[in-house]
C-alpha positions as CSV (number, residue, x, y, z in Angstrom):
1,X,-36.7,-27.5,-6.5
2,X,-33.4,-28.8,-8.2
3,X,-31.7,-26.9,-11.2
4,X,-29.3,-29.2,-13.6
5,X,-26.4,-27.5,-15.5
6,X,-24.8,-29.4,-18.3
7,X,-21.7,-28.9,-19.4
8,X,-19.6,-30.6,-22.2
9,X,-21.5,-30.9,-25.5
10,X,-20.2,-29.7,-28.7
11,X,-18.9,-31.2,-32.5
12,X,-16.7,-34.2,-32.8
13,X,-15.5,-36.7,-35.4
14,X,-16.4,-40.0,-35.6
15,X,-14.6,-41.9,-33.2
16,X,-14.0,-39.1,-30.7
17,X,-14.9,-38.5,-27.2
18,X,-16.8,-35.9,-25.3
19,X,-17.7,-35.7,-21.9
20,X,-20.9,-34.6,-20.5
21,X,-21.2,-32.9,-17.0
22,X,-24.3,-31.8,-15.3
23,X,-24.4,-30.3,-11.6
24,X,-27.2,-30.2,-9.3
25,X,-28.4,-27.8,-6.7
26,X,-31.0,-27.2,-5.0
27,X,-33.2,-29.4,-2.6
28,X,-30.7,-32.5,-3.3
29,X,-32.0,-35.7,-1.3
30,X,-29.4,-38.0,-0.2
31,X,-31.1,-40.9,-2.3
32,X,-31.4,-40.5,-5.8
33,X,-31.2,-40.9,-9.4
34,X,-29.1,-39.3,-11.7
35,X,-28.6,-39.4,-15.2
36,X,-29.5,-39.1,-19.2
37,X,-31.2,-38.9,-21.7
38,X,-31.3,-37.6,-25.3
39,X,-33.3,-36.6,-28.0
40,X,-32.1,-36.7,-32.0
41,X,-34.6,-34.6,-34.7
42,X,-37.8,-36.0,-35.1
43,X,-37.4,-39.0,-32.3
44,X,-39.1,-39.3,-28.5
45,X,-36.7,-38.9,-25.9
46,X,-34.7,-42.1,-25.0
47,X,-32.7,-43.1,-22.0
48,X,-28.8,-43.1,-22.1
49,X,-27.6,-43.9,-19.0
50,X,-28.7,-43.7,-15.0
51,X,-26.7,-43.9,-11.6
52,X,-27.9,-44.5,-8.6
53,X,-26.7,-42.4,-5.6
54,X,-25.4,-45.7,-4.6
55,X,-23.2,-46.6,-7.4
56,X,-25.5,-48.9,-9.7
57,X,-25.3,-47.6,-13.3
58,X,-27.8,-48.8,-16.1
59,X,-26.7,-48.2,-20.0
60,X,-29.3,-48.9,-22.7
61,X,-28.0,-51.2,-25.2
62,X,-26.4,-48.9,-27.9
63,X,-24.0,-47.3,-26.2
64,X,-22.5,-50.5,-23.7
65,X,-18.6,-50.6,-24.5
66,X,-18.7,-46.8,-25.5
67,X,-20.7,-44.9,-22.9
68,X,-19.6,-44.7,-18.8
69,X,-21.6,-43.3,-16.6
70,X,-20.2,-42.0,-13.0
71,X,-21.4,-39.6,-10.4
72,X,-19.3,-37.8,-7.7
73,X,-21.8,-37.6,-4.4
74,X,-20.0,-35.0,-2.8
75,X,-20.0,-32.6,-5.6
76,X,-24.2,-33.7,-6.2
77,X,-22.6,-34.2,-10.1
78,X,-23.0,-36.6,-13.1
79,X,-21.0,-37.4,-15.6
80,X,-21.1,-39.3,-18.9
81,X,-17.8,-40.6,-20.7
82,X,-19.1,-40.9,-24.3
83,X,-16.1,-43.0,-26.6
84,X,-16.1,-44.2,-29.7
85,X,-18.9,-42.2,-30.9
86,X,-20.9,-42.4,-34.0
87,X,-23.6,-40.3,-36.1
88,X,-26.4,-41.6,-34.6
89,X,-25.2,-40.7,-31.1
90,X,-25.9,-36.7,-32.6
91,X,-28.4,-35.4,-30.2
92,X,-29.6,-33.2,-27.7
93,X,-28.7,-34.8,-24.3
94,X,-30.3,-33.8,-21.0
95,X,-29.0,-34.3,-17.7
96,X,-31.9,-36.0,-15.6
97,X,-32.4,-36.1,-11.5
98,X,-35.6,-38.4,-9.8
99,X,-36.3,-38.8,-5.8
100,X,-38.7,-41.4,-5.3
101,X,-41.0,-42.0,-8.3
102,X,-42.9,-38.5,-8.6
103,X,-39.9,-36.0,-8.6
104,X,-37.9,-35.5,-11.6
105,X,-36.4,-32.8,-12.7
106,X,-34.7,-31.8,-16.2
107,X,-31.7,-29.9,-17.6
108,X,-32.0,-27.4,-20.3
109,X,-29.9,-30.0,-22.7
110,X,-26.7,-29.9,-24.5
111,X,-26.0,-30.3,-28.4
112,X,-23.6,-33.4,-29.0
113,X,-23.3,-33.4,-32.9
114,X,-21.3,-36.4,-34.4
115,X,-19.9,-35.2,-38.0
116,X,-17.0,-35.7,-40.5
């Protein structure tokens, strides 16, 4: 089993930052993915961003140029850098963890709310 803690959600402005942190623990492979996803009222889940526990980072297409993605191996952590943010990056964002293809694994979510 592997239990994902976010940290870093809350209200901003448009054109703030946050930052988004989720640790893992648990049974923590050496390969993995780590990353997230997020979920606005009344829409499926989309993906944000992934990392690779070897460095490669993926970014879906409305947040490249605003959104960075990094991981610290040592610490089994994720981060996202969220910039330049807008209204329609409010949602609830969930830290994510997959080994292999079958085993993923899900954190409770944090509340990113983008508001004047």
């Amino acid at each position: 089993q592997v239990q994902l803690v976010e940290s870093g959600g809350g209200l901003v402005q448009p054109g703030g930052s946050l930052r988004l942190s989720c640790a893992a623990s648990g049974s923590i492979f050496n390969s993995n993915v780590m990353g997230w996803y997020r979920q606005a009222p009344g829409s499926q889940r989309e993906l944000v961003a992934l990392i690779s526990s070897g460095g490669t980072g993926t970014l879906t297409d409305s947040v490249k140029g605003r959104f960075t993605i990094s991981r610290d191996n040592a610490k089994n952590t994720v981060s996202l850098q969220m910039n330049s943010l807008k209204p329609e990056d409010t949602a609830v964002y969930y830290c994510y963890y997959r080994v292999g293809t079958a085993s993923v694994y899900w954190g409770q979510g944090t509340q990113v709310t983008v508001s004047s």
